[in-house]
C-alpha positions as CSV (number, residue, x, y, z in Angstrom):
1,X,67.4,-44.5,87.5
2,X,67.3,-45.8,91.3
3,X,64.1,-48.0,92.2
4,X,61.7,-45.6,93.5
5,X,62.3,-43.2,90.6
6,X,61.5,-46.0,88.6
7,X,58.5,-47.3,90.1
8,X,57.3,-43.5,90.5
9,X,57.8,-43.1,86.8
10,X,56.0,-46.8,86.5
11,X,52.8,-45.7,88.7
12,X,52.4,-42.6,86.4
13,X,52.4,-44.3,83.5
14,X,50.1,-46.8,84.4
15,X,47.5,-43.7,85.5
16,X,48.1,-42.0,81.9
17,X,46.7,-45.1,80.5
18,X,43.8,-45.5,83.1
19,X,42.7,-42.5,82.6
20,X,42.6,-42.6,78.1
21,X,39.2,-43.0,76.6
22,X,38.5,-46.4,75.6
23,X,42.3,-47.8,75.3
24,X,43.9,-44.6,74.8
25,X,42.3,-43.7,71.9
26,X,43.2,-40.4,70.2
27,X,39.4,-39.0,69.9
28,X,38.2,-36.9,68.7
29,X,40.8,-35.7,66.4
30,X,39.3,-33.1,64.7
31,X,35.9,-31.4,64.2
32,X,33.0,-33.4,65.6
33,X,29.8,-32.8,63.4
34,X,26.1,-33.4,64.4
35,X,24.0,-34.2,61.0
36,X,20.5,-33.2,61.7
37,X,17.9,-34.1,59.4
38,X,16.0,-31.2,59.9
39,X,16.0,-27.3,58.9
40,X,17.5,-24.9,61.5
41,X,15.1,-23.8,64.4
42,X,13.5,-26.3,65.3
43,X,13.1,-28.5,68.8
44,X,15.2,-31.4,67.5
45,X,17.9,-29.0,66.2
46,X,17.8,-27.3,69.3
47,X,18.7,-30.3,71.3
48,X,21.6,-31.0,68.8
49,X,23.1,-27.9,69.7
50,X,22.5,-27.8,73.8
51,X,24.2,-31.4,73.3
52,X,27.1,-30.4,70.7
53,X,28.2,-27.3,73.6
54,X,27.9,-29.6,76.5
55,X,30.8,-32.4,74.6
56,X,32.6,-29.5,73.4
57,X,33.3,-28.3,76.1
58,X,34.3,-32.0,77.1
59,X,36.6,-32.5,74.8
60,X,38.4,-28.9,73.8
61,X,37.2,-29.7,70.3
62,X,35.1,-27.9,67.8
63,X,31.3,-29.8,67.4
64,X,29.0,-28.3,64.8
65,X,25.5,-29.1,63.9
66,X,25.3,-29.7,59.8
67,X,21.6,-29.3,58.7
68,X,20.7,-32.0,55.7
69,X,16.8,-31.1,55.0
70,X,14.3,-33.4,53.2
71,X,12.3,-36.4,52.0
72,X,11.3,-37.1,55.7
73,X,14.8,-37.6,57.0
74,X,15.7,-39.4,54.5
75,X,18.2,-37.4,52.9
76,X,20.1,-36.9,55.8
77,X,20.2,-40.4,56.6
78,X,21.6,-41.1,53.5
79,X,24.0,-38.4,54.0
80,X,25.4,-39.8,57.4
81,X,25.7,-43.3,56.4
82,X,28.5,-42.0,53.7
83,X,30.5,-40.3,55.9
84,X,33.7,-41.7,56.5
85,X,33.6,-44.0,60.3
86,X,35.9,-42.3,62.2
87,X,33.4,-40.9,65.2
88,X,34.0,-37.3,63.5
89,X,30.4,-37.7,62.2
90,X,27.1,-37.9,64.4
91,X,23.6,-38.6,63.2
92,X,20.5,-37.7,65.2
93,X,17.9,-39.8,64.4
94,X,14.7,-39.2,65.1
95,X,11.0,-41.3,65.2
96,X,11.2,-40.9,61.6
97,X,14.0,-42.4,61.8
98,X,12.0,-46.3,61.7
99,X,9.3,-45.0,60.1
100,X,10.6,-44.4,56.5
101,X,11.2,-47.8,56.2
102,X,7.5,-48.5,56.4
103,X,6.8,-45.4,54.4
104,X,9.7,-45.8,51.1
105,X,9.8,-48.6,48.9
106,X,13.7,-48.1,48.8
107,X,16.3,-46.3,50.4
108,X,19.6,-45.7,49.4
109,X,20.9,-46.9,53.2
110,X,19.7,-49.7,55.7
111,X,18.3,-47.6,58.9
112,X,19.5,-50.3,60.5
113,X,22.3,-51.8,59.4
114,X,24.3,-48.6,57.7
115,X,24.7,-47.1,61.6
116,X,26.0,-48.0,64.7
117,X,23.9,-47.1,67.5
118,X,25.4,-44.7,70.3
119,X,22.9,-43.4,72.4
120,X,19.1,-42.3,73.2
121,X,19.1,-38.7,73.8
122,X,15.7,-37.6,75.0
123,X,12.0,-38.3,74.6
124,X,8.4,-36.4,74.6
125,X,5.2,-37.8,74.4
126,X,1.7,-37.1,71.8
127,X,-1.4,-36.2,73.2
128,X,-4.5,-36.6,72.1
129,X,-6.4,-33.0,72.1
130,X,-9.3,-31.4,72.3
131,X,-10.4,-27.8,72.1
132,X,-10.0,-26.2,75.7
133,X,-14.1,-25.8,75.9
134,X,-15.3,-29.4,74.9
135,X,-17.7,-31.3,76.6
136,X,-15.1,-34.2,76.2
137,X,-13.1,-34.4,79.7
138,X,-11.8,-38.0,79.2
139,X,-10.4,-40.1,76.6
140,X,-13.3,-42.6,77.5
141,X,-15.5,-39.6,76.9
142,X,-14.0,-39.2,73.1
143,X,-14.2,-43.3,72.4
144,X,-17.5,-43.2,73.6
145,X,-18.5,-40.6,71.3
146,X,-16.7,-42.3,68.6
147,X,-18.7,-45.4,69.2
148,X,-21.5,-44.2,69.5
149,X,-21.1,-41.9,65.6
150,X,-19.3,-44.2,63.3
151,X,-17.5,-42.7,60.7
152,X,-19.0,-39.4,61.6
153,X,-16.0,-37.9,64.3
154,X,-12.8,-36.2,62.4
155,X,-9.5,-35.7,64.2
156,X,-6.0,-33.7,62.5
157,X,-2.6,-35.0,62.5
158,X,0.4,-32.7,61.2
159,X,0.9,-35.1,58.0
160,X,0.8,-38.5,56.8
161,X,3.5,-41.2,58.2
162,X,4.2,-38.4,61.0
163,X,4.3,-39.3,64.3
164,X,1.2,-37.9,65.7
165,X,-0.6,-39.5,63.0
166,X,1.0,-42.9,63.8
167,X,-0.1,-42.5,67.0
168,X,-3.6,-41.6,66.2
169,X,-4.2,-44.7,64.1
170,X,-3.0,-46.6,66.6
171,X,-5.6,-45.1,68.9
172,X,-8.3,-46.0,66.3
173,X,-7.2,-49.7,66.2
174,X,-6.8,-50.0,70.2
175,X,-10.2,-48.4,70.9
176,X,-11.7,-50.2,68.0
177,X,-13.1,-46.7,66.7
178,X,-14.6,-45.8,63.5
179,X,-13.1,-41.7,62.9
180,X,-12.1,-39.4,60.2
181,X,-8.4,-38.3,59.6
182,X,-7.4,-35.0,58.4
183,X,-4.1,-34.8,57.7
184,X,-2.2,-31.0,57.7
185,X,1.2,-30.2,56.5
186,X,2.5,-29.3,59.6
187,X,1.8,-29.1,63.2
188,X,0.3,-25.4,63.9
189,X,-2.3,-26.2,60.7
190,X,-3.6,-29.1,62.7
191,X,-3.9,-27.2,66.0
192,X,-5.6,-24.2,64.3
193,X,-8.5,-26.9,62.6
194,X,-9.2,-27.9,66.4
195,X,-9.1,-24.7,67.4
196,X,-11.5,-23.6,64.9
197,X,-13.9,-26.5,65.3
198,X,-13.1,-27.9,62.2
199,X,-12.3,-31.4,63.5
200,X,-13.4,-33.0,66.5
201,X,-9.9,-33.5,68.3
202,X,-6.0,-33.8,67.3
203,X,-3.1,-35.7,68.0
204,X,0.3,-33.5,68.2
205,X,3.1,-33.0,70.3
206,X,4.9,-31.5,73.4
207,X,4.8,-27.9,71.3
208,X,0.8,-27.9,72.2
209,X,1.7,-27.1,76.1
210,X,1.2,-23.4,75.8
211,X,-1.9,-24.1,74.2
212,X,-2.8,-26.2,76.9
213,X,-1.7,-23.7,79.7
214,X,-3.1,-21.4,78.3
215,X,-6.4,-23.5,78.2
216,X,-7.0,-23.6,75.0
217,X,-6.6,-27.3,74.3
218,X,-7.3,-29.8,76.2
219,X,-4.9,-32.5,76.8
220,X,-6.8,-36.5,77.4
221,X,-3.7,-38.6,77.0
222,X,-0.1,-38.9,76.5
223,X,1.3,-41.9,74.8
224,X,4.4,-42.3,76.4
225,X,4.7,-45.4,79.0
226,X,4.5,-43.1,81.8
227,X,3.5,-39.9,82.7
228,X,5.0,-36.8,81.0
229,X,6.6,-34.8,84.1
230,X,5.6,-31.9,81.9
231,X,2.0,-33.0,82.3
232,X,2.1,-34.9,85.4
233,X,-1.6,-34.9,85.6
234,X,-2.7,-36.2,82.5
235,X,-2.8,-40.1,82.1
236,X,-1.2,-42.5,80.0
237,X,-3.7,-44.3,77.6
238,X,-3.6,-47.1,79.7
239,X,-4.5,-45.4,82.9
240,X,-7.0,-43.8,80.6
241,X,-8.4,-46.8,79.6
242,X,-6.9,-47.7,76.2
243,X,-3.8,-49.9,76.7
244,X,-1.4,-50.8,73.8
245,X,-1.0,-47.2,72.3
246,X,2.7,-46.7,73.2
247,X,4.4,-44.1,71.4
248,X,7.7,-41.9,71.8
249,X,8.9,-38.4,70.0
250,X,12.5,-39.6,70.6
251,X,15.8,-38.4,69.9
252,X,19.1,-40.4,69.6
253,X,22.9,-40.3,68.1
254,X,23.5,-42.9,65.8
255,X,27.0,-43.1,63.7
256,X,28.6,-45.1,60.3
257,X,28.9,-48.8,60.4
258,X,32.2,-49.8,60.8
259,X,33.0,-46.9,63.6
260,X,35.7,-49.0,65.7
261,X,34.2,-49.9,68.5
262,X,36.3,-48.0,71.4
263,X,35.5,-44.7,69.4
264,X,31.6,-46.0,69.6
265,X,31.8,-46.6,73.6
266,X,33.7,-43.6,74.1
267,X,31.2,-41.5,72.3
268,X,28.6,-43.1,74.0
269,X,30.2,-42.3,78.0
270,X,30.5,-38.5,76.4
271,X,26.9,-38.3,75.6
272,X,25.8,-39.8,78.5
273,X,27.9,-37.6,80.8
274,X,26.5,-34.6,78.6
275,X,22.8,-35.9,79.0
276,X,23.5,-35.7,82.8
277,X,24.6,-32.2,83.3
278,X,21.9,-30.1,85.4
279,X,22.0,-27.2,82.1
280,X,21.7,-29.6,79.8
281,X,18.6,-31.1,81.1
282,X,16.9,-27.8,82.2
283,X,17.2,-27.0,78.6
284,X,16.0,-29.9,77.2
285,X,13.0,-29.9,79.8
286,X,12.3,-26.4,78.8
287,X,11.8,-27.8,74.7
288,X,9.5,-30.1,76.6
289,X,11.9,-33.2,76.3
290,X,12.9,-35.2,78.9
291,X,16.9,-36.5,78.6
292,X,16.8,-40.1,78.3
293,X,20.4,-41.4,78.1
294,X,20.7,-45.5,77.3
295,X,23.8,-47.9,76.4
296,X,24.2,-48.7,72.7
297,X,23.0,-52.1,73.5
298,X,19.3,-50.6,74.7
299,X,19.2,-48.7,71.7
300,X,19.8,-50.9,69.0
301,X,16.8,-53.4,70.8
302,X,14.7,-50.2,71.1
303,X,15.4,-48.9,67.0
304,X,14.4,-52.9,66.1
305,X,11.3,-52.5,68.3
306,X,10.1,-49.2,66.5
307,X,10.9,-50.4,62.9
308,X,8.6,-53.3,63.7
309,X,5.8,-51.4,65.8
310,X,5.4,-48.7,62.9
311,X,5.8,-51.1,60.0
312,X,2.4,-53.0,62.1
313,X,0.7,-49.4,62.6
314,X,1.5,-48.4,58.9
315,X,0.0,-52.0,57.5
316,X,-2.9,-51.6,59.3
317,X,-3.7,-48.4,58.8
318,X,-3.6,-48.8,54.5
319,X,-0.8,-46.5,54.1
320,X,0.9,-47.6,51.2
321,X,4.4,-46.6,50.3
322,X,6.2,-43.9,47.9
């Protein structure tokens, strides 16, 4: 072979490599399934499969959403952690996710520990409620009230340990409030008892905003750090007054200890690249969820962070464990 063959031959060898995933790994191999702890239909689901057709189409490989149901996540995150750590198996975990600890005395996997973490996928705030014709136009309006009827004001959460009922406990501490909880099994239960008049106000999630458009509840305050862009005119509790009641409805892809670590970067640069596609995000957006893509490093901080926020929350509100 004369020189500049060679050297040609050299330069597109060198580009093959360059261009590999994460040192020319062969991934994904096979079938790429998304665990969801959840049954099918719902918003979290729904963001699983927007997700799994955006890196399918990626990578020219089959990804499939696998639906593993019950105990408040729990099965499912026992389910992942067993899975064999070859990046062929992807667990969404949720804000339940660092809650069960708090809420279990044992669990057959470490939420920590038993998972490598890839990637936050999106986030949504809670709101505090009220029906669309209360007097109540401010969340210093509601505290105020509170104060001034100890023991006397009732709010609804969709369930015990669930996130809007986190979140409204943590209101209770934060405002220094003296209020009633009413917990439902589900979310549409706990809108209805506002609705009704049954309680004075609710804590839920993004799914109340065609309530709210349609006026029939009243949004005072999102918890997220900033502004929903959903809601762009309701305020944070600490614009409203309340500061220290910080809470997400997040979403993120977490897979088996012991995934080699070029597989765990490589899956990360998928999802992030997937997070950032104009139809992925307008579809998120329309569930209510903003896309919030991070490095594996930022989420395993941010998982510690919310295993130790809830355990506090949970201790302090006298919710013992099953």
């Amino acid at each position: 072979m004369n020189k500049g063959l060679l050297a040609a031959a050299l330069l597109a060898s060198l580009v093959c490599v360059a261009a590999a995933p994460s040192g020319a790994i062969d991934f994904p191999s096979g079938v790429v399934r998304i665990v969801v702890p959840y049954l099918p239909g719902g918003s979290v689901e729904a963001q699983a499969r927007f997700l799994a057709a955006e890196l399918q189409k990626q990578w020219g490989k089959p990804v499939i959403i696998e639906n593993k149901p019950g105990a408040g996540t729990t099965v499912g995150a026992a389910y992942a952690a067993t899975q064999k750590p070859d990046g062929l198996t992807l667990y969404l975990a949720s804000t339940s996710h660092t809650v069960t600890p708090s809420l279990y005395k044992s669990l057959p996997y470490d939420p920590i520990k038993s998972f490598e973490p890839i990637s936050l996928i999106s986030s949504s705030p809670f709101l505090v409620l009220v029906k669309g014709d209360s007097p109540l136009n401010s969340l210093a309006d509601l505290a105020a009230l509170a104060k001034s009827k100890p023991g006397i004001l009732s709010w609804a959460s969709s369930g015990i340990g669930a996130g809007p009922h986190l979140s409204g406990e943590l209101f209770k501490t934060k405002a220094g409030i003296d209020v009633v909880h009413v917990p439902f099994t589900g979310t549409p239960p706990s809108f209805n008892a506002v609705l009704g008049g049954h309680v004075d106000y609710v804590f839920g999630d993004i799914t109340s905003l065609p309530l709210i458009r349609s006026g029939q509840l009243k949004p005072l305050a999102v918890t997220t750090p900033q502004r929903s862009p959903l809601l762009p005119d309701v305020p944070t509790f600490a614009e409203a007054g309340v500061p220290g009641v910080e809470v997400s409805n997040w979403s993120s892809i977490i897979v088996p200890a012991g995934t080699p670590d070029g597989i765990a970067a490589f899956l990360n640069t998928s999802i992030v690249k997937a997070l950032g596609e104009p139809e992925v995000r307008a579809s998120y957006e329309k569930l209510g969820f903003v896309p919030q893509p991070s490095t594996r490093e930022e989420l395993a901080a941010f998982l510690r962070a919310e295993m130790q926020k809830y355990a506090e929350v949970i201790r302090n509100a006298g919710i013992k464990p099953n």
